[in-house]
Phi, psi and omega in degrees: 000308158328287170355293190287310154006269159297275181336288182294003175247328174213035178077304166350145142220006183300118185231124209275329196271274213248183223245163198293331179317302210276341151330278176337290167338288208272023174277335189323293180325293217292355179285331219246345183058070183208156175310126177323285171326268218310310202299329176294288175284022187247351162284318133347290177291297160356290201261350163309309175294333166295319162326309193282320194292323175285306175345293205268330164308291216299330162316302192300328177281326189281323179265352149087055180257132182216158184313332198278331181235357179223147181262176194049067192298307198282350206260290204277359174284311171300310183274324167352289177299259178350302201286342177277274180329316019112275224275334182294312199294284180336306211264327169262357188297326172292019153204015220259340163285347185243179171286035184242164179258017178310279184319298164327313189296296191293000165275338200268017166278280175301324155310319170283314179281323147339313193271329184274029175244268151005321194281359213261129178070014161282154168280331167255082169294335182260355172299294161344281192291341166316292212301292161331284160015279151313299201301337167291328170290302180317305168323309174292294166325297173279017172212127175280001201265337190271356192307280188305314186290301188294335162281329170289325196279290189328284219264021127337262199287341136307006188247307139317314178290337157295312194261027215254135175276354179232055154313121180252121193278354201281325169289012175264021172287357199257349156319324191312269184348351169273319181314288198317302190307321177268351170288326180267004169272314187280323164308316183290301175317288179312341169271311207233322179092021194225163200249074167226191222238321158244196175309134180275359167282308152273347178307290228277327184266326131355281178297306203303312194280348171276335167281353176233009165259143157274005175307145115336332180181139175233157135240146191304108197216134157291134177038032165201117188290082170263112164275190147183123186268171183290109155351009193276166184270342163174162224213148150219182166305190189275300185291304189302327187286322187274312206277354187268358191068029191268122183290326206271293175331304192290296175302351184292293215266351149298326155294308165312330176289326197280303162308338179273336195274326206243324175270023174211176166186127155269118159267000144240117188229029179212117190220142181242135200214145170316107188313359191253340164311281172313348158268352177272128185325326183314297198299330213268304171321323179301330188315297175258030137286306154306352180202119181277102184244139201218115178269004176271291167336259181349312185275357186255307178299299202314299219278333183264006175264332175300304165330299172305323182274325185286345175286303177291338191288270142039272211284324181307307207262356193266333202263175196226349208282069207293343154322285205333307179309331161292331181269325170295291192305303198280013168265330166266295186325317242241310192268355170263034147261315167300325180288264170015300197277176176288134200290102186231136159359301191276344157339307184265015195283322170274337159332286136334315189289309204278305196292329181280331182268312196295297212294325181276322155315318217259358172280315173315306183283332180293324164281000170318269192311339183292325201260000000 
């Protein structure tokens, strides 16, 4: 929050840690001269409620429900809505209360598959894809975790796209998505001299510290480090583990991630606790009270991401419409940057969100169409 402060009081918005996006963000209150807190979450809720609204259009569009093929308009138009509403309050409630930009990024994540969903047989395809675009650039900018997977989906998808005998000229609207990413290359570059994306000094502490840990799962806890490792009988990190071929490790602790993203939940997962607290057995009991592990969960997240990668799969090969291809890559890319990094709850928020609205829509219209 100082950050954004500074940035609306004297122009700085430049941050060795984090990307000029999330200054901004949070300059807004102090630019509008309004509460910080209130004004930030109530942006939250804003773009959550545009999030659910786009949702419940894309659904309607992926499944092609119109008056004419499907019955019960109003009806299924309603668990639609419930079922969006629904999977965003669970998946976003551990950040969607606080001033942080965890919670903006991933909407503005989901507001681009929602809109490159929308885009497929719209007439303003390329507005649609501007628009997706941005929000993808935005996204990135105020979460670096969002970077790689959006840089990796372009040049996917430019490589297809060049080498495609039918260009649909309406998806380079989708190029939008660069503009931030070169506004914070060029910030970095103008501070530091160096051509990277944050500070290269910090990047570099940043890799070290996700590449060389082995926790399975973290929340975000002030002055008290909750991890959790893998059960296992030993173990190392991801990289030490791939390059030494240690088989037992890498699945250990891949699995372990995997169980924490899809087998546990904290509805609080940013807790602040009295220094004098955090050294006490009380607080270290508190740990796995506060974070809930579910082998029903686990078989529940697994089935409706499954759903979803077959839905989308699915949608790729019977269809020529290449949003779908775009929202499958950067849905795996988004979840193998989680796994890859050090592991934290809101990493996996639009993944989850999207997979749970895909999945539970499309058991709705199938009974749709059965009756």
């Amino acid at each position: 929050m100082d950050y954004g402060q500074q940035c609306a009081e004297t122009g700085h918005c430049y941050n060795r840690l984090r990307p000029i996006g999330s200054s901004l963000w949070f300059s807004v209150p102090f630019r509008l001269g309004l509460s910080a807190s209130v004004t930030l979450i109530t942006l939250h809720l804003l773009l959550a409620a545009i999030s659910i609204a786009l949702s419940v259009m894309a659904m309607r569009n992926l499944f092609q429900i119109s008056k004419k093929n499907i019955p019960y308009q109003t009806a299924i138009g309603l668990c639609l809505f419930v079922i969006s509403a629904v999977a965003h309050g669970l998946f976003l409630c551990p950040t969607i209360q606080l001033p942080l930009t965890d919670t903006p990024a991933n909407l503005f994540a989901l507001i681009a598959i929602w809109l490159m969903l929308i885009q497929v047989g719209h007439r303003r395809q390329f507005t649609l894809m501007l628009l997706a675009g941005l929000c993808l650039g935005f996204a990135a900018w105020l979460r670096v975790a969002f970077l790689y997977p959006l840089l990796l989906m372009l040049l996917a998808w430019m490589t297809q796209w060049l080498f495609s005998k039918q260009r649909n000229l309406s998806e380079l609207g989708l190029l939008s998505a660069l503009l931030p990413i070169v506004i914070q290359f060029h910030a970095t570059w103008e501070h530091t001299g160096a051509i990277s994306y944050l500070d290269p000094n910090t990047t570099e502490k940043l890799m070290h510290e996700h590449r060389d840990n082995s926790a399975i799962g973290y929340d975000t806890v002030m002055g008290y480090p909750w991890k959790w490792y893998p059960e296992c009988a030993h173990y190392q990190p991801l990289v030490e583990a791939i390059n030494s071929h240690d088989i037992y490790s890498l699945g250990c602790l891949l699995y372990g991630r995997v169980n924490f993203y899809l087998g546990s939940y904290s509805a609080s997962t940013y807790i602040i606790f009295d220094a004098n607290e955090t050294a006490t057995s009380n607080a270290r009991g508190r740990k796995d009270k506060i974070r809930r592990w579910s082998h029903v969960l686990l078989a529940a997240n697994g089935l409706v991401l499954i759903i979803a990668t077959a839905l989308l799969g699915n949608k790729i090969i019977k269809q020529t419409a290449f949003p779908y291809s775009l929202v499958f890559v950067f849905l795996i890319l988004v979840c193998g940057q989680a796994i890859i990094s050090l592991p934290e709850q809101r990493f996996a928020i639009t993944p989850l969100i999207a997979a749970w609205v895909l999945g539970l829509s499309w058991m709705i219209t199938k009974n749709a169409n059965a009756r």
